[in-house]
C-alpha positions as CSV (number, residue, x, y, z in Angstrom):
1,X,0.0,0.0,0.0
2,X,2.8,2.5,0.7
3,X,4.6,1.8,-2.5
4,X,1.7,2.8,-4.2
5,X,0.6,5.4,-2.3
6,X,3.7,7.0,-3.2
7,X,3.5,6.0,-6.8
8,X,0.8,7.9,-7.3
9,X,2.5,10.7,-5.4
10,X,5.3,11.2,-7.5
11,X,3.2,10.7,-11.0
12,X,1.2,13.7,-9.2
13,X,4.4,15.3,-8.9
14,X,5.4,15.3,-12.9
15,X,2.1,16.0,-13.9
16,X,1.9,19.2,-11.5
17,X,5.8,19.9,-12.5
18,X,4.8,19.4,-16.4
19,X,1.4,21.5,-15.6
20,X,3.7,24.4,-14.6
21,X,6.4,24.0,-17.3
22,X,4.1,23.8,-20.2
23,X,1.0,25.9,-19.3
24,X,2.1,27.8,-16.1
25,X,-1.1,28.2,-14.6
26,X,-1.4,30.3,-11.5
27,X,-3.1,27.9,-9.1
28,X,-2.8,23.8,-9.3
29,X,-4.2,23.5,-5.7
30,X,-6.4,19.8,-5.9
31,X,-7.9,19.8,-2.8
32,X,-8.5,16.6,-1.2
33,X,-7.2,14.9,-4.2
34,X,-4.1,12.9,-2.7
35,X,-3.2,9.1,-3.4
36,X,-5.7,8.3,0.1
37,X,-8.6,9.3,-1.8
38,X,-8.3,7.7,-5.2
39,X,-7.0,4.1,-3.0
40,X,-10.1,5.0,-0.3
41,X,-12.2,5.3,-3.7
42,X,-10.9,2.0,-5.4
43,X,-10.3,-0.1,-2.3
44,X,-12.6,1.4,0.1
45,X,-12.1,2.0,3.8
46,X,-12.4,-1.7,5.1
47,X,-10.0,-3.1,1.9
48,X,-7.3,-0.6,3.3
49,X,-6.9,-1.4,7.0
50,X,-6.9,0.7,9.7
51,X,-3.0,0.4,9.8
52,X,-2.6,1.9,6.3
53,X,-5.9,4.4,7.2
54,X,-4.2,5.7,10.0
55,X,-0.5,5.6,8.3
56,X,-1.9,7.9,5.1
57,X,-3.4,10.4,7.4
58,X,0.3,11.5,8.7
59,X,0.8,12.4,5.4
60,X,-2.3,14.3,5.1
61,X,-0.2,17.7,5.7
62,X,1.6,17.4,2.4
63,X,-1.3,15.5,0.9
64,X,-4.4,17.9,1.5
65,X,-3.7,20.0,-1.5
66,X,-0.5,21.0,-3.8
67,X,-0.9,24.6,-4.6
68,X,2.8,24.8,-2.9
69,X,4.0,21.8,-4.7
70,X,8.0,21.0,-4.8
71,X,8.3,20.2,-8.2
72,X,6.4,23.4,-9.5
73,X,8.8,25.7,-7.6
74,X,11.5,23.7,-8.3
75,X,11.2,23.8,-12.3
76,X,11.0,27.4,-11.5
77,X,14.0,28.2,-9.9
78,X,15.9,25.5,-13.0
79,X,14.4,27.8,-15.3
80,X,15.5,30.9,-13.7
81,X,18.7,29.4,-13.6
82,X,18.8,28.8,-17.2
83,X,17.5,32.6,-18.1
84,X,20.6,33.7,-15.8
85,X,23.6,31.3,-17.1
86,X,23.4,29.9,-13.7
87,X,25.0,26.9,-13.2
88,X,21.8,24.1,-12.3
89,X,23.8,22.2,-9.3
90,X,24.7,26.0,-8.1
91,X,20.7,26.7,-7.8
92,X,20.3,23.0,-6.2
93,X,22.3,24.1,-3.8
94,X,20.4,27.2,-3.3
95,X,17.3,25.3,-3.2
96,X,18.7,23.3,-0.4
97,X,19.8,26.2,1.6
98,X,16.0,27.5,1.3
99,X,14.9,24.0,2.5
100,X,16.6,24.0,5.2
101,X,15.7,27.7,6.3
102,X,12.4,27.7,5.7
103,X,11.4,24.4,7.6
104,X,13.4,26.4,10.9
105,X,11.6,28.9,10.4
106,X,8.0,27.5,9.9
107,X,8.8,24.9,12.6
108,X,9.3,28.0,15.1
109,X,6.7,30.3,13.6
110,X,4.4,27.7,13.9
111,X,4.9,26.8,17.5
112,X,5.5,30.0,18.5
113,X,2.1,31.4,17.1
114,X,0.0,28.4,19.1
115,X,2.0,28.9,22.2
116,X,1.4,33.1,22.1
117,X,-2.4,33.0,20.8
118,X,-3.5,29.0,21.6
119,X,-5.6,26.5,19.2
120,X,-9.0,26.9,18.9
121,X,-9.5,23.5,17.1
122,X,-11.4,25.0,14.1
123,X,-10.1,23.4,10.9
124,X,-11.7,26.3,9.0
125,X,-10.7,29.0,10.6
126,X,-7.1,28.6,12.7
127,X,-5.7,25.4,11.2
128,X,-6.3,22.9,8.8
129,X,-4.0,19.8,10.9
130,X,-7.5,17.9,12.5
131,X,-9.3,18.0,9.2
132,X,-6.8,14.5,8.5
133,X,-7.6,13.1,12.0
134,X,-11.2,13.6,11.7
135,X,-11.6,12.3,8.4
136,X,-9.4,9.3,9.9
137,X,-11.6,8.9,13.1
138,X,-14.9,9.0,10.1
139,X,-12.8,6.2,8.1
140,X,-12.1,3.8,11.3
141,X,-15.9,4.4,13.0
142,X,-17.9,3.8,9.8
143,X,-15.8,1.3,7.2
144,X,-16.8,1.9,3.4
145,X,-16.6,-0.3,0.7
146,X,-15.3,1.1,-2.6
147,X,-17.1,4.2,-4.4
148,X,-17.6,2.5,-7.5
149,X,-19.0,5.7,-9.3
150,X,-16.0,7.6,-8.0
151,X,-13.6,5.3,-9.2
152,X,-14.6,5.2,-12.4
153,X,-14.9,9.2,-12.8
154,X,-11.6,9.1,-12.1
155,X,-10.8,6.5,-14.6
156,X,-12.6,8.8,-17.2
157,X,-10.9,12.0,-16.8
158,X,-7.9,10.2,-17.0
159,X,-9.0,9.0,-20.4
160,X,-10.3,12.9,-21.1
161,X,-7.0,14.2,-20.2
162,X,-4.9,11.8,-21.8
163,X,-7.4,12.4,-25.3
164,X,-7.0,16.1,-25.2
165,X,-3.4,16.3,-24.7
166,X,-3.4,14.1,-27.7
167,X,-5.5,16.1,-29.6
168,X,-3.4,18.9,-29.2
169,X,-0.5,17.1,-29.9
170,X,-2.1,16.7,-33.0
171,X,-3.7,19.3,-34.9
172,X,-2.5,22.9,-34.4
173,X,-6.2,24.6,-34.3
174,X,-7.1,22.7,-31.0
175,X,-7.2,25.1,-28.4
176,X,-8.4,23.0,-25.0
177,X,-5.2,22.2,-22.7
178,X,-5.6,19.0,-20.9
179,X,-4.1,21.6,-18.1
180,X,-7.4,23.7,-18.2
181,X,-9.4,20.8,-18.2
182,X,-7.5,19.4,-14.7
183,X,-7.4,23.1,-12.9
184,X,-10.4,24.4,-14.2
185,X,-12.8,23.2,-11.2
186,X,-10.5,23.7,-8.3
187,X,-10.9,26.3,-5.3
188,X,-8.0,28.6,-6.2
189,X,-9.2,29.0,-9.7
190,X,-12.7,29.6,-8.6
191,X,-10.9,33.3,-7.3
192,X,-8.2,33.1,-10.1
193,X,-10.4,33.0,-13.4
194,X,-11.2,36.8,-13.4
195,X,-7.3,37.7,-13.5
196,X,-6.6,34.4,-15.9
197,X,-9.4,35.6,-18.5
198,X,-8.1,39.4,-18.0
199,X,-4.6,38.7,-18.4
200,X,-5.6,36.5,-21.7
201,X,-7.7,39.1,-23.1
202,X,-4.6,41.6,-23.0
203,X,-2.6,39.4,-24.3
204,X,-4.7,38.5,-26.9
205,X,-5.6,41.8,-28.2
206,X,-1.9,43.1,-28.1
207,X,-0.4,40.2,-30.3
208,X,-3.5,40.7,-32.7
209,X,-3.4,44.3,-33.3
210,X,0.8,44.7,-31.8
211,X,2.1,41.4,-33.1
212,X,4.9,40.1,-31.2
213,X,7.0,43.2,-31.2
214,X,4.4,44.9,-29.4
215,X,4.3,41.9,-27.3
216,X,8.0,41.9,-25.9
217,X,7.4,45.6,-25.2
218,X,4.2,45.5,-22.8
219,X,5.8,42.0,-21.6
220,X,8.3,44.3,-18.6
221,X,4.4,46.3,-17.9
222,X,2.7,43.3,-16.8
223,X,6.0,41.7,-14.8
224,X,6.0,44.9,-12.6
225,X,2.3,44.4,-12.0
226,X,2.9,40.9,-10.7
227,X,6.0,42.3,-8.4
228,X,4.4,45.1,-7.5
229,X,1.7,43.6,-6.1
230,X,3.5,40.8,-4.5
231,X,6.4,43.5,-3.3
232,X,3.2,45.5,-1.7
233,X,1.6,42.7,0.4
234,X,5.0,41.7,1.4
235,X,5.5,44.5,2.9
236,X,1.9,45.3,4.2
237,X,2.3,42.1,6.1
238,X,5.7,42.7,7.1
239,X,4.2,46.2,8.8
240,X,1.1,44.1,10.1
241,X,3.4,41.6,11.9
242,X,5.6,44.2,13.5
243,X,3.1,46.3,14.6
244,X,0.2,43.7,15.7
245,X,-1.8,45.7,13.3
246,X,-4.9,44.4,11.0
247,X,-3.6,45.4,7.5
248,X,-5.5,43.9,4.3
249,X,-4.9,40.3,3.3
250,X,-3.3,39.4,0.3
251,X,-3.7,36.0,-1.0
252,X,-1.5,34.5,-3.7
């Protein structure tokens, strides 16, 4: 069970890694989507065990969704690397060193925030770490045999997937990404699709009436409206943090 558990892991991972490379979409987050649930859906809860029920739900913090994924980052900072003549085990390294730092300092942030303000317990509104234990405690009390219906949805977007990237693959006119198809329905995009569809509509009315000189000139416009408002928040929060002060959330 844990072989394939993680099988299906790391085929997420080079889909969500090939996702980014080829399309770069903005959010990949599939919620509640990990190996548990299509092995829960295929094998049901009494097929698995309890040992291997209770065993997946440690890994329900890197499981629960992969809007932070490795291997998205990861291509990212290759690719950056290859824009900059920067040598690829040089930015390994790099990515190491940013590893290492940034588990520290969640590790403390983390246990300093509960120890300061306390846990309230609510998955929805503090913290997300019981929503694995309760669906573990549902999965142990009440057994369930396979979801046949789910299973097989599964089995047919797979198939849907698979056929439009071969479609497009194949004639140059087809315009549905099997990438849109997978992302389309998930929660990030549901606050994502107004930006996606404006950012597409510029760009598609400057290369039609620009071409692609026009193009590489607005290209340094929109970059500086990403930073910008990255840079912004950043530093809202940063002031917010310091201060103890509300200051307006930015998600991204």
């Amino acid at each position: 069970m844990m072989v394939l558990f993680f099988l299906i892991f790391f085929l997420y991972s080079l889909a969500i890694a090939r996702m980014r490379a080829e399309l770069g979409p903005p959010a990949h987050d599939l919620h509640f989507a990990g190996p548990e649930t299509l092995m829960y859906s295929a094998l049901g809860t009494r097929g698995l065990g309890v040992g291997n029920v209770a065993a997946f739900s440690m890994f329900f913090w890197f499981n629960r969704a992969y809007r932070a994924h490795f291997s998205a980052h990861s291509m990212e900072g290759f690719k950056i690397a290859q824009i900059a003549r920067i040598r690829s085990r040089a930015m390994m390294g790099a990515i190491v060193v940013a590893l290492l730092v940034g588990l520290a300092s969640a590790y403390w942030a983390l246990l300093h925030s509960l120890y300061v303000h306390g846990y309230s317990g609510r998955p929805a509104g503090d913290a997300f770490a019981s929503q694995g234990w309760d669906r573990m405690a549902g999965w142990i009390s009440f057994p369930q045999s396979p979801r046949v219906a789910a299973t097989a949805a599964t089995i047919v977007g797979l198939l849907f997937a698979l056929a439009l990237g071969s479609l497009r693959m194949t004639f140059t006119w087809w315009v549905w990404h099997p990438v849109g198809y997978a992302t389309a329905t998930t929660w990030s995009m549901e606050r994502l699709w107004a930006c996606v569809f404006l950012g597409w509509a510029a760009k598609a009315l400057i290369t039609r009436y620009g071409g692609a000189v026009a193009f590489r000139r607005a290209m340094p416009v929109f970059v500086g409206i990403v930073l910008g408002e990255f840079v912004v928040g950043s530093l809202w929060c940063i002031y917010g943090a310091l201060t103890s002060t509300p200051v307006y959330h930015f998600w991204g």
